[in-house]
Wavefront OBJ file of the C-alpha trace (Angstrom):
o trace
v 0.000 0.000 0.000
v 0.699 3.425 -0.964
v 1.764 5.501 2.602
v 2.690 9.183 0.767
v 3.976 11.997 3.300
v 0.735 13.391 4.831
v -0.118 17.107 4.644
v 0.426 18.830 8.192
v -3.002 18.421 9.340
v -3.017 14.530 8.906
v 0.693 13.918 10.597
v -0.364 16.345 13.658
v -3.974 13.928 13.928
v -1.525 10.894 13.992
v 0.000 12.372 17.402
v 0.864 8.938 19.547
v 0.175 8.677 23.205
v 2.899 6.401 22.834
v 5.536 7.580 19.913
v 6.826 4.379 19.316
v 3.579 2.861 18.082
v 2.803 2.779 14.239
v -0.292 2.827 12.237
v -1.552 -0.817 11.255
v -1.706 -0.439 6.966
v -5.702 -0.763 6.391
v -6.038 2.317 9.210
v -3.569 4.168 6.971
v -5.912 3.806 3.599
v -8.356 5.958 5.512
v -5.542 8.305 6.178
v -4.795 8.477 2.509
v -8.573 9.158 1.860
v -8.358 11.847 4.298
v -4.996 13.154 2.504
v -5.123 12.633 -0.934
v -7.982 14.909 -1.491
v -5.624 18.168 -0.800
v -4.811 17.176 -4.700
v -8.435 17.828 -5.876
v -9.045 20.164 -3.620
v -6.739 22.683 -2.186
v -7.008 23.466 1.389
v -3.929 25.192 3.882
v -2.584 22.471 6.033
v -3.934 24.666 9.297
v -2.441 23.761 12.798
v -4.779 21.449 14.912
v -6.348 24.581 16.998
v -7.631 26.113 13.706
v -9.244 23.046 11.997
v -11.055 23.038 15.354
v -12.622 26.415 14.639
v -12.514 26.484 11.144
v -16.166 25.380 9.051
v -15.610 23.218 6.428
v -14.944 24.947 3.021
v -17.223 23.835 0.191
v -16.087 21.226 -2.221
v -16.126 21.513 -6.023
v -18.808 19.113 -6.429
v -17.048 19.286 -10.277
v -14.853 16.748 -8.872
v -14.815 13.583 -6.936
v -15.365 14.318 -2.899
v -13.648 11.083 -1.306
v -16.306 9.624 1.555
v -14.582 7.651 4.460
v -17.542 6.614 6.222
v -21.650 6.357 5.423
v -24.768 5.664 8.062
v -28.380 6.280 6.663
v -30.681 8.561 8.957
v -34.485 7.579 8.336
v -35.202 8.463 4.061
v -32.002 10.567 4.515
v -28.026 8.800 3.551
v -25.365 10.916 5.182
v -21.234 10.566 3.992
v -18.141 12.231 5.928
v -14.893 12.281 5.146
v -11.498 14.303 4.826
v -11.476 18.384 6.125
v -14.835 18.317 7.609
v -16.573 17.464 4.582
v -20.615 16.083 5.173
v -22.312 15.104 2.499
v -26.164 14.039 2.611
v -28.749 12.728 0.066
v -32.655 12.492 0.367
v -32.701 10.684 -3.333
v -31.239 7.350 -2.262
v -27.857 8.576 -3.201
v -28.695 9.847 -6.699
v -27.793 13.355 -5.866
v -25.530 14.668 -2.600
v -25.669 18.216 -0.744
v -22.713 19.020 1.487
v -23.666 20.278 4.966
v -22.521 22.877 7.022
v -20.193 21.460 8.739
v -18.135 23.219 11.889
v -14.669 22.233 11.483
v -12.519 21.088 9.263
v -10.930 18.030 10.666
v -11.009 15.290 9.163
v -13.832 12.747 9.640
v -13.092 9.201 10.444
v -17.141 7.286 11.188
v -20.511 8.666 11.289
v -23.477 6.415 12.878
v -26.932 6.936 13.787
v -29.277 5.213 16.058
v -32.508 6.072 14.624
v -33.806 8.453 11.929
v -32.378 11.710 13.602
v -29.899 10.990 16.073
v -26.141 10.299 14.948
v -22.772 10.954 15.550
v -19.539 11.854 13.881
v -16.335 10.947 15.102
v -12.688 12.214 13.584
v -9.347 13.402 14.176
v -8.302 16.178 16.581
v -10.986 14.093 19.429
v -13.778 15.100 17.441
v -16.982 14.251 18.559
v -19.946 15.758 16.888
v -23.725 15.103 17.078
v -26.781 15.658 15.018
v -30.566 15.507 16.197
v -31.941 16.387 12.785
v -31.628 13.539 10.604
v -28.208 15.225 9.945
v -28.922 18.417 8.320
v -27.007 20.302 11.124
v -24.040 18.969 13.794
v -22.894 20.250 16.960
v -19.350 19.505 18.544
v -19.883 17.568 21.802
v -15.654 17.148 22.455
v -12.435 17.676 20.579
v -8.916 17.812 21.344
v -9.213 20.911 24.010
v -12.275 19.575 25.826
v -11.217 16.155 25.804
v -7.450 17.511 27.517
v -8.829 19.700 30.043
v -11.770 16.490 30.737
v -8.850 13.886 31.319
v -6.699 16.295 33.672
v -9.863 17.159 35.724
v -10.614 14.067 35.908
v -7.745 11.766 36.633
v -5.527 14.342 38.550
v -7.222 13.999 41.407
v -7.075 10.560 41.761
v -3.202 10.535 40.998
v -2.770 12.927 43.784
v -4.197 10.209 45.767
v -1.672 7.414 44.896
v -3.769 6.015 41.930
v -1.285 4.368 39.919
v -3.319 3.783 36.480
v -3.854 7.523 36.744
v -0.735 8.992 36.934
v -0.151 6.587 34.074
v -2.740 8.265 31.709
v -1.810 11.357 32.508
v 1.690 11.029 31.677
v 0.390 9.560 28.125
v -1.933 12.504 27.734
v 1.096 15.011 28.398
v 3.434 12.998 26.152
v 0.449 13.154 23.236
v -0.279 17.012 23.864
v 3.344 18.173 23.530
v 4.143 16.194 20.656
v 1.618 18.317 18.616
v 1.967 21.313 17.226
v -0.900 23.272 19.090
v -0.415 23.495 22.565
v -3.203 22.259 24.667
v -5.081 19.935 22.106
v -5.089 16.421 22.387
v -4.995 15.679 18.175
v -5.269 11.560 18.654
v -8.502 10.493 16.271
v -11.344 9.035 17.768
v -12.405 5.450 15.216
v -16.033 4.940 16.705
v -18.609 5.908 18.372
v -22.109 4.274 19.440
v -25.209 4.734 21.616
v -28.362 2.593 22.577
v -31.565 3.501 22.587
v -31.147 5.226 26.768
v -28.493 7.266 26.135
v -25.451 5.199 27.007
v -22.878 4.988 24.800
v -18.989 5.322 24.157
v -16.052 6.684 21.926
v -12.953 4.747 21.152
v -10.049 5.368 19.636
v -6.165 5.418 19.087
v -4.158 4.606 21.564
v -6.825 3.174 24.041
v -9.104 6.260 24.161
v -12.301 5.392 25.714
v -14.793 7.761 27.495
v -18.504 6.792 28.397
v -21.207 8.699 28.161
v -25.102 8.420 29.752
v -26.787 11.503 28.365
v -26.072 10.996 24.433
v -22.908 12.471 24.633
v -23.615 15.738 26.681
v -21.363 14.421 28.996
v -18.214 12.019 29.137
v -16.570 10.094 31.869
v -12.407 8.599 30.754
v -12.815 4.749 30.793
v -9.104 4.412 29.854
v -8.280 2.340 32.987
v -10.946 0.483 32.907
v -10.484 -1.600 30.106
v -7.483 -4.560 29.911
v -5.968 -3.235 27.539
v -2.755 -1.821 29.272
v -0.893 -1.546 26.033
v -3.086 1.172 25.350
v -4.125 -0.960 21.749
v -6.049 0.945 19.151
v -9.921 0.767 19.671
v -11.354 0.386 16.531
v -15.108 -0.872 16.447
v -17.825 -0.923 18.827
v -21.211 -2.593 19.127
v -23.397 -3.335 21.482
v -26.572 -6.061 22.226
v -29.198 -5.462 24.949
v -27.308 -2.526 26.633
v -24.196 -4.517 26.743
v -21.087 -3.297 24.396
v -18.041 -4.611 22.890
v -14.896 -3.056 21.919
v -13.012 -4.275 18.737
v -8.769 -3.436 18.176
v -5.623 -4.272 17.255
v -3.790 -7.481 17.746
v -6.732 -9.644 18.446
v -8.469 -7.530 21.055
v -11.803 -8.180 21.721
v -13.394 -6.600 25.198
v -16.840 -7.089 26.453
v -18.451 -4.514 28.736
v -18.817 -5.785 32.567
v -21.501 -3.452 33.346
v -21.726 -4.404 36.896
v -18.133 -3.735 37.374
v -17.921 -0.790 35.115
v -15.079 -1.995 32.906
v -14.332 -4.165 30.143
v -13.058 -7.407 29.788
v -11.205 -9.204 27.289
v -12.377 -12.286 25.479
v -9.911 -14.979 23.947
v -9.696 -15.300 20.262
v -7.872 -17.673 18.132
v -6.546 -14.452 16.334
v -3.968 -11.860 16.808
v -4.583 -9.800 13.739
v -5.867 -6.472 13.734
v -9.937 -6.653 13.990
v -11.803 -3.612 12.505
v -15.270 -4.031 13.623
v -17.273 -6.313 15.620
v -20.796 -7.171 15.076
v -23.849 -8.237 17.904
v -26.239 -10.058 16.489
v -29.226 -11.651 17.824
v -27.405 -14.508 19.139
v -23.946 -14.167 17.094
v -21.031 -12.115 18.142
v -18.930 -11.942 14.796
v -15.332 -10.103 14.861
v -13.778 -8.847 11.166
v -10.134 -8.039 10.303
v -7.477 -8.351 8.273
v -7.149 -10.265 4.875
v -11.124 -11.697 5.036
v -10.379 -12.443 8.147
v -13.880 -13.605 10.004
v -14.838 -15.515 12.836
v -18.253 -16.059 15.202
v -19.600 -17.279 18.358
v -22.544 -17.995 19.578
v -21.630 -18.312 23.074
v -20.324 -15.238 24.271
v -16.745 -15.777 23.069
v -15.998 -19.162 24.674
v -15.492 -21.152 21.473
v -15.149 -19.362 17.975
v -15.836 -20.866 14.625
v -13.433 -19.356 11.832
v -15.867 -18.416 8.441
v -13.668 -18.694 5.348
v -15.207 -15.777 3.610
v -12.914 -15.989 0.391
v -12.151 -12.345 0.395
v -8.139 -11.813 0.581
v -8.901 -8.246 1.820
v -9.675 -6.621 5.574
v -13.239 -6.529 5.770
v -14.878 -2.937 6.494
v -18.266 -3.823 7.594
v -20.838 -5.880 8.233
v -24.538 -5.329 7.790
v -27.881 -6.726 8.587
v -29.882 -7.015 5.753
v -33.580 -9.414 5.482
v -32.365 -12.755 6.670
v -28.723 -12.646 5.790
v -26.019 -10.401 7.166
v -23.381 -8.925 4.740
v -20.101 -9.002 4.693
v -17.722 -5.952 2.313
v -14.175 -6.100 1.854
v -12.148 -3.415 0.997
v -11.431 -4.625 -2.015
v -15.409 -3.954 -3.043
v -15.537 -8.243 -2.310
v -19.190 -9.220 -1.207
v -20.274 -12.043 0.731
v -23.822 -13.282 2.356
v -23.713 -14.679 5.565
v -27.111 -16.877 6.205
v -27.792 -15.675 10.005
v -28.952 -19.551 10.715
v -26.027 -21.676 9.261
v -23.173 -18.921 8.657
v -22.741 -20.335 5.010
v -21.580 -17.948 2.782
v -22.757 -16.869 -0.336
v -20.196 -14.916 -2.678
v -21.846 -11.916 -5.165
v -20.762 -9.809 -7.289
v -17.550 -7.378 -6.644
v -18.907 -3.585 -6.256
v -16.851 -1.967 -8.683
v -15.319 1.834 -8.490
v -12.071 0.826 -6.407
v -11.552 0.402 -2.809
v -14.326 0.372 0.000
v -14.035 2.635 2.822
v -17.137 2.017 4.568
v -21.211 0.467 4.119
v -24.553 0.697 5.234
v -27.630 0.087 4.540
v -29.457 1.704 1.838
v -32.768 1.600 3.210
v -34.289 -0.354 0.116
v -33.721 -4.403 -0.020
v -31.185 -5.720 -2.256
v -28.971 -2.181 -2.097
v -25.866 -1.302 -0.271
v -24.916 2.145 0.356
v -20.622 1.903 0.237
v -18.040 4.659 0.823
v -15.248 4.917 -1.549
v -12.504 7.507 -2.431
v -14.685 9.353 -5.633
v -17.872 9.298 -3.268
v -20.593 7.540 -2.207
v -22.953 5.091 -3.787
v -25.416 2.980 -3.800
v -25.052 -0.276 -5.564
v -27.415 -3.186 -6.334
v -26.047 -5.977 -4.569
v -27.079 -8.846 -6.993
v -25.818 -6.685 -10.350
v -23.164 -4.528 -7.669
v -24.503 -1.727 -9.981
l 1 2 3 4 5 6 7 8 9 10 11 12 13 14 15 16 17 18 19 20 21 22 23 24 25 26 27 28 29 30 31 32 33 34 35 36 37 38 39 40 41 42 43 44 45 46 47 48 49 50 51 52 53 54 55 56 57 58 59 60 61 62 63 64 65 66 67 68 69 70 71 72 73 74 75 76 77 78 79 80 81 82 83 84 85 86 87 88 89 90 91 92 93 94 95 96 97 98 99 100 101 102 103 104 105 106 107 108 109 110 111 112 113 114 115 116 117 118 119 120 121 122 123 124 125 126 127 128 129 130 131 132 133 134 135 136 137 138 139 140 141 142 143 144 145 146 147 148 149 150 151 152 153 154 155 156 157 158 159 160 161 162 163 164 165 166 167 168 169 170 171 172 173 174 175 176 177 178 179 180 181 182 183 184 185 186 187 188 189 190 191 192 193 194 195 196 197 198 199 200 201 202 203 204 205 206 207 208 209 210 211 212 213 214 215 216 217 218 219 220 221 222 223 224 225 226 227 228 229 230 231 232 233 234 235 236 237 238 239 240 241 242 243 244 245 246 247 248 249 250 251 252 253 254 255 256 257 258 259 260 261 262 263 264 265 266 267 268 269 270 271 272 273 274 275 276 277 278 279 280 281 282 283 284 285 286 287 288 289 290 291 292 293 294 295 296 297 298 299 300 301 302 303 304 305 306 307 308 309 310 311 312 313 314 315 316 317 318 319 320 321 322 323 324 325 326 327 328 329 330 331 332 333 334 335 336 337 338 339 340 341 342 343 344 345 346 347 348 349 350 351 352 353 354 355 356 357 358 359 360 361 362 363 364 365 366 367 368 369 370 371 372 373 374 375 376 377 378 379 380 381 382 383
């Protein structure tokens, strides 16, 4: 894979907590969505602080606008990707209007969790949220809020002898002075995810994880209270019946405790990187690296390996009738049948790599992500 220098605004987002750490190579394709567009469309590489209070500029719509992640929101499909860019189409994706949108960082995941609720997630700690169906956002945290949130909140138990907090807050110093803006933590938040009560989380590089019971309003740090001491990246969350899971790098899988407030980890049979995880009814499936798939229907205990034939990393997969599907990023596309876990392959979705999917809305479509846009594709022509 491709890994070109990044403009300034993507190598200050890419700010370790722990220097030493690299990028795993699928997380860096969304990087290079989120760079490569400074080609088509020229924007100053401005320091952290100033993508924070910058609004998007509008995109030639002449040209292709590259889409890292899609969600659909009721009738409405919503796209977000590099320098703040939003994108949203009440047509099934025939047509797309970019949104105002309040900053120009770039923009990693957007989810909603019912036809007007949804969330954006991005670099700089962006968290934004929309109650409209996503015709307008809001920032809930970014890099300054999220600094001044961890100091507040785990100084005080360092100056008590708390151990795992001194520890964070060394990380968060090291990560704030290694970026260019003083007092912004730049480290991107990957996901983000509520339930139906308001109870949700953000994850992220480095082991960034904050809680939230008020849709966001408000965040408590959960760093310490996951095992995942080397601070792994958090990549994908999901959650089943109020319970959540927490997919990263290396194999890790954790599963909420929400009795003890933490979360756990669950064995796999895999160390690769997993990108997402998936609750379903009574399925927990975990996707990674090179088609890499595997379920269990028992809580983790014992895992059954699904040879999906897709040499890729899967990007997502997605409930749809009584099948689930599974995308690679190489636009492969599988059926899953949610009662025997055969798989069914269909056709490729052409246009180049996959960045994200969702569902359409309509049966037999899939709405993807890709780096000239999004689309929505027939799934048994993939046109």
């Amino acid at each position: 894979m491709i890994s070109p220098e990044p403009h300034a605004a993507c190598q200050a987002a890419q700010a370790p907590l722990k220097p030493a750490r690299a990028w795993p190579a699928t997380f860096r394709a969304c990087v290079l969505a989120a760079c490569l567009i400074s080609a088509m469309h020229p924007v100053h590489a401005a320091p952290v602080g100033e993508v924070l209070e910058t609004p998007a500029q509008t995109v030639d719509e002449r040209l292709p606008v590259p889409v890292v992640s899609v969600a659909r929101a009721g009738e409405a499909l919503i796209g977000v990707g590099p320098h703040g860019v939003i994108q949203r189409s009440v047509d099934a994706g025939q047509s797309w209007q970019q949104v105002t949108s309040p900053v120009s960082s770039d923009l990693v995941q957007v989810r909603f969790i019912d036809d007007r609720n949804g969330w954006i997630v991005g670099h700089d700690s962006l968290v934004m949220h929309s109650s409209d169906a996503g015709k307008s956002w809001q920032v809930q945290l970014d890099g300054r809020s999220l600094l001044t949130l961890l100091h507040d909140y785990y100084q005080p138990l360092a100056d008590k002898g708390d151990d795992a907090a001194a520890q964070v807050l060394n990380e968060v110093a090291t990560a704030s002075g290694s970026t260019a803006t003083p007092g912004v933590l730049a480290a991107p938040f990957l996901d983000v995810l509520f339930d139906g009560h308001g109870n949700g989380f953000v994850a992220g590089a480095f082991g960034m994880l904050l809680h939230s019971t008020d849709n966001g309003a408000h965040w408590q740090p959960w760093v310490e209270r996951s095992d995942n001491e080397r601070r792994m990246h958090l990549y994908g969350l999901a959650q089943r019946d109020g319970v959540f899971y927490i997919s990263g790098e290396q194999g890790l899988l954790l599963k909420q405790d929400v009795a003890g407030e933490r979360f756990t980890h669950i064995e796999l049979p895999y160390a690769g990187t997993l990108f997402g995880v998936a609750a379903l009814n009574d399925v927990l499936l975990v996707h990674g690296l090179r088609g890499n798939l595997y379920a269990s229907r028992d809580e983790g205990q014992q895992w059954q390996k699904i040879d999906t034939g897709i040499a890729s990393s899967l990007v997502n997969i997605i409930r749809q009738g009584n099948r689930w599907l599974v995308v690679g990023q190489g636009g492969e596309l599988v059926g899953l049948d949610r009662r025997t876990l055969e798989v069914n392959t269909l056709p490729r979705v052409p246009g180049g790599e996959v960045y994200g999917a969702s569902d359409s809305g309509k049966p037999g479509e899939l709405l993807v992500s890709r780096f000239s846009g999004a689309r929505v594709v027939n799934i048994a022509t993939a046109e």
